[in-house]
Structures are given as structure tokens and as C-alpha cells.
SEDREN-750195 format. One line per field, with one value per residue (C-alpha): residue number from 1; residue in one letter; chain; x, y, z. Coordinates in Angstrom, 1 decimal. Example, Ala and Ser with C-alpha at 12.3 -4.5 7.8 and 13.67 -1.06 7.14 Angstrom:
<rs>
i <- (1_2)
aa <- (A_S)
ch <- (A_A)
u <- (12.3_13.7)
v <- (-4.5_-1.1)
w <- (7.8_7.1)
</rs>
This chain:
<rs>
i <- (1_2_3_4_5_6_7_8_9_10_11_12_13_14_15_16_17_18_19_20_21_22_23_24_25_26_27_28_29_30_31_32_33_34_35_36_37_38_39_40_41_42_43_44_45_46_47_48_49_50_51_52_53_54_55_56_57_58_59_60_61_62_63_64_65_66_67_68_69_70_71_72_73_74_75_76_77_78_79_80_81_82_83_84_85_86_87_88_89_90_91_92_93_94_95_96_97_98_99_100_101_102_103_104_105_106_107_108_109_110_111_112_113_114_115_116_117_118_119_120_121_122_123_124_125_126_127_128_129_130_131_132_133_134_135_136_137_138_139_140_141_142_143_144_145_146_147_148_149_150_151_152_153_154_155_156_157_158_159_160_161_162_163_164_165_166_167_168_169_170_171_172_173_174_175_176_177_178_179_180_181_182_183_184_185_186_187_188_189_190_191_192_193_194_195_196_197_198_199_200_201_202_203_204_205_206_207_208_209_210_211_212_213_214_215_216_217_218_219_220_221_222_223_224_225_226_227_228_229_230_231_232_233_234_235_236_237_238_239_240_241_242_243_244_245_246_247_248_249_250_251_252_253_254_255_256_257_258_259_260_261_262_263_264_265_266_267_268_269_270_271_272_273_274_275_276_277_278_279_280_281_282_283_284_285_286_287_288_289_290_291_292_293_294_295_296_297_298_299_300_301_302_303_304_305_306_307_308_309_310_311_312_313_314_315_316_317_318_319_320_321_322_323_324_325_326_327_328_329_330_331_332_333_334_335_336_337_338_339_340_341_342_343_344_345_346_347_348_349_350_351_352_353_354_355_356_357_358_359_360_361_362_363_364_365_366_367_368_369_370_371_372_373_374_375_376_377_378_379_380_381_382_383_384_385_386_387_388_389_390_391_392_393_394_395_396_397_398_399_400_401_402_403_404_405_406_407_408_409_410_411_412_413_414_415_416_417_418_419_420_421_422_423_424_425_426)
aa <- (X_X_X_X_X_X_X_X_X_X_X_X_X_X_X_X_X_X_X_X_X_X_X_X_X_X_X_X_X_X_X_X_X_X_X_X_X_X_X_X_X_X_X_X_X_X_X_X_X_X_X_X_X_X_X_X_X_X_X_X_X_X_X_X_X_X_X_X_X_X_X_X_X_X_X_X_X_X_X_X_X_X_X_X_X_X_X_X_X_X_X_X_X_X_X_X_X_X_X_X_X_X_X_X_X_X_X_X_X_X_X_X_X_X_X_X_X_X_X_X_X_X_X_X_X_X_X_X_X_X_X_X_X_X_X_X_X_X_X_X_X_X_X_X_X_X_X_X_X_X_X_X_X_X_X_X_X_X_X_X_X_X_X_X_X_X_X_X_X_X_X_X_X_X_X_X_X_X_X_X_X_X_X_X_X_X_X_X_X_X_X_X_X_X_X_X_X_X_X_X_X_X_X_X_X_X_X_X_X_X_X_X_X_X_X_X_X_X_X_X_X_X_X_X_X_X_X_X_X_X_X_X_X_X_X_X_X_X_X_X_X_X_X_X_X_X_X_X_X_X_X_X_X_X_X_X_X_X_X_X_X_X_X_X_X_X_X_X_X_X_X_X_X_X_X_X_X_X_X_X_X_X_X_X_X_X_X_X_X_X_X_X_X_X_X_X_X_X_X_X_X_X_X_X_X_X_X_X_X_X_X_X_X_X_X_X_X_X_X_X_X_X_X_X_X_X_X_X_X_X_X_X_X_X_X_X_X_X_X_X_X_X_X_X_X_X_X_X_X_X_X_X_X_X_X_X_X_X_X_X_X_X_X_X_X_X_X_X_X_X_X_X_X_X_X_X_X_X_X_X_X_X_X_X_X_X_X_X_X_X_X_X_X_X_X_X_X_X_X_X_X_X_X_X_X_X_X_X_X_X_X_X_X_X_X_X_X_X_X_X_X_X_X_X_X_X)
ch <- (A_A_A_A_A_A_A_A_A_A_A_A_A_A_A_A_A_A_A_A_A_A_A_A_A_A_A_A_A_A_A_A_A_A_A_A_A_A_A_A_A_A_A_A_A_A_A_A_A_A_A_A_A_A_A_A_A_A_A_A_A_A_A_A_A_A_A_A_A_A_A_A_A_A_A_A_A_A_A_A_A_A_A_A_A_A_A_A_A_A_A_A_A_A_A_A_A_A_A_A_A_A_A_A_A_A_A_A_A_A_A_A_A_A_A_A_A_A_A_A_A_A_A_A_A_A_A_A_A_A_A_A_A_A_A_A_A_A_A_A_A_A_A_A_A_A_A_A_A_A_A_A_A_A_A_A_A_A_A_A_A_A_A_A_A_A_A_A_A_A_A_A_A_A_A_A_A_A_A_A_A_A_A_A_A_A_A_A_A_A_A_A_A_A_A_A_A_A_A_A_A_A_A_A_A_A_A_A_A_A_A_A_A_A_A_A_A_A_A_A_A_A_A_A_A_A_A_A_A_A_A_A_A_A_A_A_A_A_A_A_A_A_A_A_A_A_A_A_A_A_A_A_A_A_A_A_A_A_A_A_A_A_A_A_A_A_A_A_A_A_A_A_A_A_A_A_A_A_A_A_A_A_A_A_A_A_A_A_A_A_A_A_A_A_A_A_A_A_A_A_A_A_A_A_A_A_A_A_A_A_A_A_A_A_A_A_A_A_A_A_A_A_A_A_A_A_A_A_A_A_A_A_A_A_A_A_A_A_A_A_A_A_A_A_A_A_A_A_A_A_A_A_A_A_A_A_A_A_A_A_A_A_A_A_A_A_A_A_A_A_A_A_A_A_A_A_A_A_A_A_A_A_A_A_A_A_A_A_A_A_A_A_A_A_A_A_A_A_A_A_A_A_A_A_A_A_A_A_A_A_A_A_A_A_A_A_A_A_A_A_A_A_A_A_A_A)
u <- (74.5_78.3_79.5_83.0_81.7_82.0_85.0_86.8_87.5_91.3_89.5_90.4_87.6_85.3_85.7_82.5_80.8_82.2_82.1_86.0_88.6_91.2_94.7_97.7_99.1_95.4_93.5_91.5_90.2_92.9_95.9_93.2_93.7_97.8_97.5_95.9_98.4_100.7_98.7_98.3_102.5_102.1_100.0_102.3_105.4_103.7_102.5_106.1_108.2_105.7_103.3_99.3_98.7_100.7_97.1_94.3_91.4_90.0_87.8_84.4_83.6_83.2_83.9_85.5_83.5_82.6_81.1_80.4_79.5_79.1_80.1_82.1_80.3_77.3_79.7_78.2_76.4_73.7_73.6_73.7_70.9_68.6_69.2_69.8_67.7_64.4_66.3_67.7_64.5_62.9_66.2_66.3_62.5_62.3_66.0_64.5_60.6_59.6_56.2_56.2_52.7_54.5_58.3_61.3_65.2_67.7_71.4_74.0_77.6_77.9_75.4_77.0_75.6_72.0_72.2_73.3_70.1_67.6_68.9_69.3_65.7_63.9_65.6_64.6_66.8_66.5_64.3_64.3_65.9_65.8_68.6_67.7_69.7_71.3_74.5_74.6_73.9_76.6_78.3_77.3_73.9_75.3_76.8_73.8_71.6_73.8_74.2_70.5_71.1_68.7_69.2_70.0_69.9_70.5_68.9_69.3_66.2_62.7_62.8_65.6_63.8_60.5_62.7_64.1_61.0_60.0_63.1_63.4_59.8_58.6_60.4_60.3_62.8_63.7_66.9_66.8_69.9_68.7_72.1_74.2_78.2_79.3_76.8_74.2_70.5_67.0_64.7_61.7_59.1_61.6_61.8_57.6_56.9_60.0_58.3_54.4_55.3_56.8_54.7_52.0_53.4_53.7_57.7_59.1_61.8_64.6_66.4_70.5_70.2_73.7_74.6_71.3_69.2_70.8_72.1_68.6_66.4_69.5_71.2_67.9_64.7_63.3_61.7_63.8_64.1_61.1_59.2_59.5_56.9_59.9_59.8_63.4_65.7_69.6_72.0_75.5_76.1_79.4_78.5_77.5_76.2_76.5_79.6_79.8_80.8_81.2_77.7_74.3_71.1_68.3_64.6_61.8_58.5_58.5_57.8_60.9_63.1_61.9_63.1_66.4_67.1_66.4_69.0_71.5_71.8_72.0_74.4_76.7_75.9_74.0_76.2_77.6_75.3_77.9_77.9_74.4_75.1_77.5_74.7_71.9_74.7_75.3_71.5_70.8_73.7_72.9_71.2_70.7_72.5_76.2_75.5_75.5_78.4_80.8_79.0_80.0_83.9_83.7_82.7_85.2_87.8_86.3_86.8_90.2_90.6_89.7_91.7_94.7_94.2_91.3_88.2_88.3_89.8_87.1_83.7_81.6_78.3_75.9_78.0_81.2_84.0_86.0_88.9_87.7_90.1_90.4_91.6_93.8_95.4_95.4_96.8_99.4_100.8_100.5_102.3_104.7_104.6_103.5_101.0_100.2_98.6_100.8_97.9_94.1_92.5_92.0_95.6_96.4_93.7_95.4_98.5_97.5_95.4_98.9_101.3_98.6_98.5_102.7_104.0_100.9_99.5_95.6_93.7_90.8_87.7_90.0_91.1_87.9_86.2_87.2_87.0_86.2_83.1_84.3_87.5_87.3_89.2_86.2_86.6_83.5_81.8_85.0_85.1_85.7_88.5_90.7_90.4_91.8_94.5_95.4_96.0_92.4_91.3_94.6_96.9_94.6_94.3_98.5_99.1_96.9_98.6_102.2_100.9_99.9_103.6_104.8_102.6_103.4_107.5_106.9_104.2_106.6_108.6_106.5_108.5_108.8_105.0_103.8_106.2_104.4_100.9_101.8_105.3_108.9_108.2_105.9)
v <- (105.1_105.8_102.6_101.7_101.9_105.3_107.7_111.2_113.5_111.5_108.3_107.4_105.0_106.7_104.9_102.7_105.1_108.2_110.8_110.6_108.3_107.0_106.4_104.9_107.0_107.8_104.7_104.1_105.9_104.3_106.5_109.4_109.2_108.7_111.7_113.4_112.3_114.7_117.2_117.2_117.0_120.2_121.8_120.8_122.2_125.9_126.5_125.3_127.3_130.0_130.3_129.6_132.7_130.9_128.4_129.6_127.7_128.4_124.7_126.9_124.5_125.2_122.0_123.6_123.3_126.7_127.3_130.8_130.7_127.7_125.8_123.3_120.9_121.0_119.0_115.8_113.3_113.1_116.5_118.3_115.5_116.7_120.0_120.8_117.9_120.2_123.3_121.3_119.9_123.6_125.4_122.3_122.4_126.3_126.0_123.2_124.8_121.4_121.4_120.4_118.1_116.8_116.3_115.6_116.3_114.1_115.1_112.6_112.0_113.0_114.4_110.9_108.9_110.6_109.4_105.9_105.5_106.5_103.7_101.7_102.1_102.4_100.1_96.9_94.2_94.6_98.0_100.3_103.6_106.4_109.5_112.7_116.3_119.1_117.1_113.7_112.3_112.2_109.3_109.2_108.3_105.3_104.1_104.4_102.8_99.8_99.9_99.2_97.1_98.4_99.1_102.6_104.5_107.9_110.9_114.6_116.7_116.8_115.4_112.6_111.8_110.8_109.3_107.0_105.9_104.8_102.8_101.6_101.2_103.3_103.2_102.9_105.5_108.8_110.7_113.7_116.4_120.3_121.7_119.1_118.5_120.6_123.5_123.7_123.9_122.3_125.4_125.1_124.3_121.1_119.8_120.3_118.1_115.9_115.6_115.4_112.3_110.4_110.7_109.9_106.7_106.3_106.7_108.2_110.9_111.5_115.2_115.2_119.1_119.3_122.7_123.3_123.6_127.1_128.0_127.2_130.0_132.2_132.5_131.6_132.3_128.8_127.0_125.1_121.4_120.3_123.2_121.1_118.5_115.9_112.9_113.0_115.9_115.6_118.9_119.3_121.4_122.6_124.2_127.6_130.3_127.9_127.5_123.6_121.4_118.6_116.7_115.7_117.5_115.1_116.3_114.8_112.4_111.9_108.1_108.3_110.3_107.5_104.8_106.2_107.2_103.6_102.3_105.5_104.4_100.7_100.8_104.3_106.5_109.6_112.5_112.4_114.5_116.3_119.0_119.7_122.7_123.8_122.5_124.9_128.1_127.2_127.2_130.1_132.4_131.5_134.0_134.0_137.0_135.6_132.3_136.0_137.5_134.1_134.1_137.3_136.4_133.9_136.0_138.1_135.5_134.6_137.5_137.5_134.1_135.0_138.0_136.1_132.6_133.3_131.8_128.9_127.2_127.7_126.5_129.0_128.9_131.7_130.2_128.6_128.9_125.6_124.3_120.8_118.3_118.1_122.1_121.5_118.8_120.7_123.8_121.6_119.8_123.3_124.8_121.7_121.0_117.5_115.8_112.7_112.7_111.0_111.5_111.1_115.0_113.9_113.5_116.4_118.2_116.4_117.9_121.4_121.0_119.8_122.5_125.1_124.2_123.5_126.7_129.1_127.6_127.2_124.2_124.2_121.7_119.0_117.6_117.8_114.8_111.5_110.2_113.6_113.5_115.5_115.5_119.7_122.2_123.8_127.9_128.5_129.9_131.7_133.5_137.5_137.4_134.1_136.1_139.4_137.7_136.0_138.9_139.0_137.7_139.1_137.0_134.1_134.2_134.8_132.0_129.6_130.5_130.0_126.7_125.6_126.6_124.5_121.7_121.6_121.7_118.3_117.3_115.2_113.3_110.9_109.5_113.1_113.6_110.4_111.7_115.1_113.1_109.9_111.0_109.8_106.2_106.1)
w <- (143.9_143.0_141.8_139.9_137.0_136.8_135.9_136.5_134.2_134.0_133.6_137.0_138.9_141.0_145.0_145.7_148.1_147.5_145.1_143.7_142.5_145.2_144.2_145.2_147.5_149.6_148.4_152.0_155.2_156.7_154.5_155.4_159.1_158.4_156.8_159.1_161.9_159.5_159.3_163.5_163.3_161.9_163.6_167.0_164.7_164.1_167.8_169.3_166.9_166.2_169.3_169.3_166.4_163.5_163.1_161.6_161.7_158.5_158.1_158.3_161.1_164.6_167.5_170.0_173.8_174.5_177.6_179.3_183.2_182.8_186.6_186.2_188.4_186.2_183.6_185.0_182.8_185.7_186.6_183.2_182.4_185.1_184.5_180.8_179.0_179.0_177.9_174.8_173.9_174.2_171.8_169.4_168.7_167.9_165.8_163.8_164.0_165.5_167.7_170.8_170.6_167.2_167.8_169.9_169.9_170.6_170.6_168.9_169.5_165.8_162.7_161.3_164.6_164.1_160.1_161.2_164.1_161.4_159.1_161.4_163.0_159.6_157.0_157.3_155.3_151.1_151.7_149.0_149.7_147.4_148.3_146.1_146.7_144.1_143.2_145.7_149.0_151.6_152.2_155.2_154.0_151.7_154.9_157.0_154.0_154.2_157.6_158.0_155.2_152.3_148.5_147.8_144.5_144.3_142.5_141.7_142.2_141.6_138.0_139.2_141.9_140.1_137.8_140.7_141.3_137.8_137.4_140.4_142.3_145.7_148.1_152.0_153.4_151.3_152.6_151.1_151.3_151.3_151.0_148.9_149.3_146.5_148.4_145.9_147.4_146.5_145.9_148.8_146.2_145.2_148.4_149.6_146.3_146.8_150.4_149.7_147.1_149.5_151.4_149.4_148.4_152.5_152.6_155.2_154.8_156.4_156.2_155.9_156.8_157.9_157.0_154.8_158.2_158.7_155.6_153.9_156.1_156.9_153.5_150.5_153.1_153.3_156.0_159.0_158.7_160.4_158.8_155.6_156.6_156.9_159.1_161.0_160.6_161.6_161.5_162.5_165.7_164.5_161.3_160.5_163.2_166.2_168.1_168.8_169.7_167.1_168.1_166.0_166.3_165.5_165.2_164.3_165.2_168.5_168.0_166.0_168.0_170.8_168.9_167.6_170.7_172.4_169.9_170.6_174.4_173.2_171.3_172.6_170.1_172.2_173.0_176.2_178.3_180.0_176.6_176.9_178.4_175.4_173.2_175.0_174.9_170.9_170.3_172.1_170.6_166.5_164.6_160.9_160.5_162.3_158.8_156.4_158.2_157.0_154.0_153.3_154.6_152.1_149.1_149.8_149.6_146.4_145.3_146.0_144.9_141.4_140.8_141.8_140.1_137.7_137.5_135.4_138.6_140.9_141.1_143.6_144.9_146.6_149.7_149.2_146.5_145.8_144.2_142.6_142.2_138.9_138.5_141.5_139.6_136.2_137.3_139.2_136.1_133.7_136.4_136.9_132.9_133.4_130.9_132.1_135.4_138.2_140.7_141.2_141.6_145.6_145.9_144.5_146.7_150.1_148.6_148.1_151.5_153.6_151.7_152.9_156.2_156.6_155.0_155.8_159.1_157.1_158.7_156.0_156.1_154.1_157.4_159.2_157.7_157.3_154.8_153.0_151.3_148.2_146.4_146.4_148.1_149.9_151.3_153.6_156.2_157.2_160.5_160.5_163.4_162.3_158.5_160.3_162.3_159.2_157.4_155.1_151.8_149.8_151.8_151.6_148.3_148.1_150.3_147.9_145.0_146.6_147.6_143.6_143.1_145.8_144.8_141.3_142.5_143.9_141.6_139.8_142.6_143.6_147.0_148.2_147.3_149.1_152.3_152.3_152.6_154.9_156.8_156.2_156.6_153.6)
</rs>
């Protein structure tokens, strides 16, 4: 588990909980939500002055309620229930290759909610809890570990994994992460034996397959998330191929499913059945090939990116290319010529995220989470017509690296810097 005790690259603290240092001018959630107030002010600011075209939603993410002939008086918690639960149960089992003998489906207000129900269901008080994934488990996990109130330690793979369980002795729950944070996957034959060891030492594991349950069969030809042999699977409804909205797909044994969802309805954490007819028209419009489509947006970009910036800035992935915090906040201060660090790498991120989205109109995933669970600039899953309108991975790439320009211009003033983050009473 991330604890204090360990350091960025500037020697700055890592955040218990998180994978990055907080500082001064973003050191809690709660300076995360100010910021986003800003970044909302912004937004509000483009489509007044400019019209509805000058914001591109560039996050990779889709929440928006889309819903087709749909009739509006079907968006009814009682009637969409009677009507739409079955249809869900059928799409959700066949997009997470659940059985119907084995499994059920239960739709959460968020993939978050779903992660918090299975700790909360599974962990017992002082349980051990072993996360393993390619880089680290979500924070989201960490919070639903201690939610449930067990002792969690973290892993990395196969070889980290049994290594956890030397140090540490077996454990009761396993959350394992397919796709990690930073968008590296667990190959297949990883995650079976990650699986079948858990199980033999009578675990049960839980699957954070937020975007690895589509990205893993669509993009590197593995199995879907129940395929696995897994005991509870949750995905996010708003990423990659699916079209929202912003909800939790939970899969999984039915007499876990049965008990999660007991606690979901106890405690308000089930998605308001009124979508379930924009979760059916999401599940039935994804296909494998729409995830390769962004994918290929995204290389693209990347592409771009590194012609423009080089690539000793970015950090890309079959899937994603990213800015970590650490070259934003390099190339900042060579830019800026500044040696000491006045930032943390996350601040500098925020910075580069807010100047993008001010002067070029680009909402990108940086705003979509809160607290973000990496410090990294992340370009993904970009979709082909908000690229077009926007002008295409050239002026993307352009835009970013006015932006390091801008951001290493007020780099150095520190009141104007915190003003650009948190607003003019800062």
C-alpha cells in the first residue's frame, strides 16, 4: 500500500492513498473540487462567448444520458424497473460473458459504488486483502479496503503477487486490476494463475475491470471479466465503446451480486433505475471494433504529440499516451528556466490541464475524477468527431505545446499560479 514513506522523483511525499505527492496549493479532495468549480467557470465562459462548439470533450470518457426512442414516460424508477431490469440482466451477462445459471448483474450509481459494496460485503474487520495489477490498484480500491475495514497491501503482478503472500500470509479478498491506471495490462495467462491461486488458498477475487473489461478482449484478445473465472467483476459504463452514462456495472456470483445488492438499496448506492434504459441502449450499441476506432484516435495523437514535443516527455502505452507529472513539471521549469521545483508534478499537471481547457476549450480526463487517481496528463480513447471538430491531432498536439509555454510563463508566480487552480479568492 502507498504510504508516506515514499517519494517522487523531487523528493516530494507520496499522498497516503494515492499514487502522487500533494502540495500546497492542491493538498486535498477538497482544493480538487475548488478546482474544478474553475474549470466548470470555464467551461460556462467558452459556450457564452464562443457558442456550444468552442468545448471539446476530449476526457476519453463518455457520461452523457443518451437515449434514442426512448418515451419519456418510461423514465420512471417503477416503470423502467418493470420493464428494463430483465433486459439489463440479459446485455450485462453476455458484455461480461457471465452465465445465466452462475451469475447476476447489478447496476451501481458509480463503478466506485460497486467497489465500495464488495468491500463492504466481503471484508470483515482486520481481513487480509491483497490488491495485485501492472503498476497499482485504484484508489478506489484502498478506500473500499478500508471502508470494509481490512489490511491491504498491494502488489504488481504474478511474481508480486506470490510475493505478497509470502510476506504477508493468504489472504481473504484479492482485488485484482486487469487494465492498471497508468494503462498497462496483466497478460491472460497472469491473471488465470493470479486467479486459480486464490482460489486455491479459498480467496475470493474481486475484478476492478474498469476500462480493462473492454479494452482487454477489444484491444489484446483476452477473455471478458467474468470469463476470467473471477468472483465479482465491476466496469465503468462510461468508458470505452459504450455511450453512458456515468454508472457501475457489477457482475458476478449470484449470491454475491444478492448481497451487494441488499446493501446497495440499504444504504442508496444502486443506480437510479430510471437510466436502465440508457444502460440497455449503451450495452447493445458497443462493439469491440468502436474501443479500436479511439484507440486508433489516440495513436494518432501520439503521433503527433511526439513530433511536436519529443518523446522523452511522454510515456505511451498500446492505448493511451500521457504526460506524467514529473515531465510536465520538467519541461515547465526548462521552459520557464527554473531549477528548484516551486510545485509537486500534480500541480503542475492541474496547471497544464486548466491552461488547456481555458485557452483551447480541451476538457481532458484530469477533471473527470476526483480525486484523480494518477498525477499524469492522460490522452485516450479520443472520439473521431470531437478530434475533427477540433481541428485533428496537429492542432491538438499545437494546442499542448502552447499550453507548456503558457504554463511555464506563470510557473514562477506563485499567487497568479494558485489563482489559475483555486479562483481569485485563493
Amino acid at each position: 500500500m502507498t504510504t508516506t514513506e515514499n517519494y517522487d522523483s523531487f523528493g516530494n511525499p507520496i499522498a497516503p492513498g494515492l499514487p502522487y505527492a500533494r502540495g500546497n496549493i492542491l493538498p486535498d479532495t477538497e482544493s480538487d473540487l475548488r478546482k474544478l468549480r474553475v474549470a466548470w467557470g470555464h467551461i460556462r465562459r467558452r459556450r457564452a462567448e464562443q457558442g456550444p462548439d468552442s468545448v471539446y470533450l476530449l476526457s476519453g470518457l463518455e457520461r452523457k444520458l443518451e437515449l434514442p426512442e426512448i418515451d419519456a414516460a418510461l423514465l420512471d424508477d417503477e416503470m423502467a424497473s418493470a420493464l428494463y431490469t430483465d433486459t439489463v440482466r440479459e446485455l450485462g451477462l453476455a458484455h461480461m460473458g457471465g452465465t445465466d445459471e452462475e451469475h447476476d448483474i447489478l447496476v451501481t450509481n458509480r463503478l466506485t459504488a460497486g467497489l465500495l459494496l464488495a468491500g463492504d460485503v466481503l471484508i470483515d474487520d482486520g481481513d487480509l486483502v491483497i490488491g495485485v495489477s501492472p503498476r497499482y490498484s485504484h484508489p478506489a480500491v484502498q478506500r473500499a479496503v478500508a471502508h470494509g475495514r481490512g489490511e491491504f497491501h498491494d502488489s504488481i503482478g504474478l511474481a508480486g503477487f506470490k510475493a505478497a503472500i509470502e510476506e504477508f500470509g493468504t489472504p481473504k479478498i484479492v482485488f485484482l486490476t486487469r487494465l492498471a491506471v497508468s494503462y498497462e495490462i496483466l497478460p491472460a495467462d497472469e491473471i488465470q494463475e493470479i486467479v486459480q491461486i486464490a482460489h486455491d488458498l479459498g480467496a475470493t477475487v474481486v475484478l476492478d475491470d474498469a476500462g480493462g473489461g473492454r479494452v482487454g478482449p477489444a484491444i489484446f484478445d483476452q477473455p471478458r471479466s467474468l470469463e476470467l473465472g473471477v468472483d465479482v467483476a465491476a466496469t465503468g459504463l462510461d468508458k470505452y465503446g459504450t455511450t453512458g452514462p456515468r454508472l457501475g456495472v457489477v457482475g458476478g456470483r449470484a449470491d454475491i451480486v444478492a448481497a451487494m445488492r441488499t446493501r446497495a438499496y440499504e444504504m442508496g448506492n444502486e443506480a437510479r433505475q430510471m437510466l436502465l434504459p440508457a444502460v440497455a441502449e449503451s450495452l447493445k450499441q458497443y462493439s469491440h471494433e468502436k474501443v479500436r476506432e479511439l484507440v486508433a484516435n489516440t495513436m494518432r495523437v501520439a503521433d503527433a504529440l511526439e513530433k511536436r514535443i519529443g518523446s522523452d516527455a511522454l510515456f505511451r502505452t498500446p492505448v493511451t499516451v500521457q504526460l506524467t507529472g514529473e515531465a510536465i513539471l520538467e519541461a515547465a521549469m526548462a521552459r520557464a528556466g527554473i531549477n528548484e521545483a516551486p510545485i509537486v508534478p500534480y500541480e503542475a499537471t492541474a496547471g497544464l490541464a486548466m491552461i488547456l481547457l481555458r485557452d483551447h476549450g480541451i476538457v481532458s480526463v484530469h477533471f473527470a475524477g476526483i480525486p484523480p487517481g494518477t498525477a499524469a496528463l492522460m490522452i485516450k480513447f479520443l472520439p473521431t468527431d470531437t478530434l475533427a471538430r477540433f481541428g485533428g491531432p496537429e492542432k491538438m498536439a499545437k494546442a499542448v505545446d502552447d499550453s507548456f509555454d503558457t504554463l511555464a510563463e506563470t510557473l514562477g508566480d506563485q499567487t497568479a499560479y494558485r489563482e489559475m487552480l483555486l479562483g481569485a479568492a485563493a
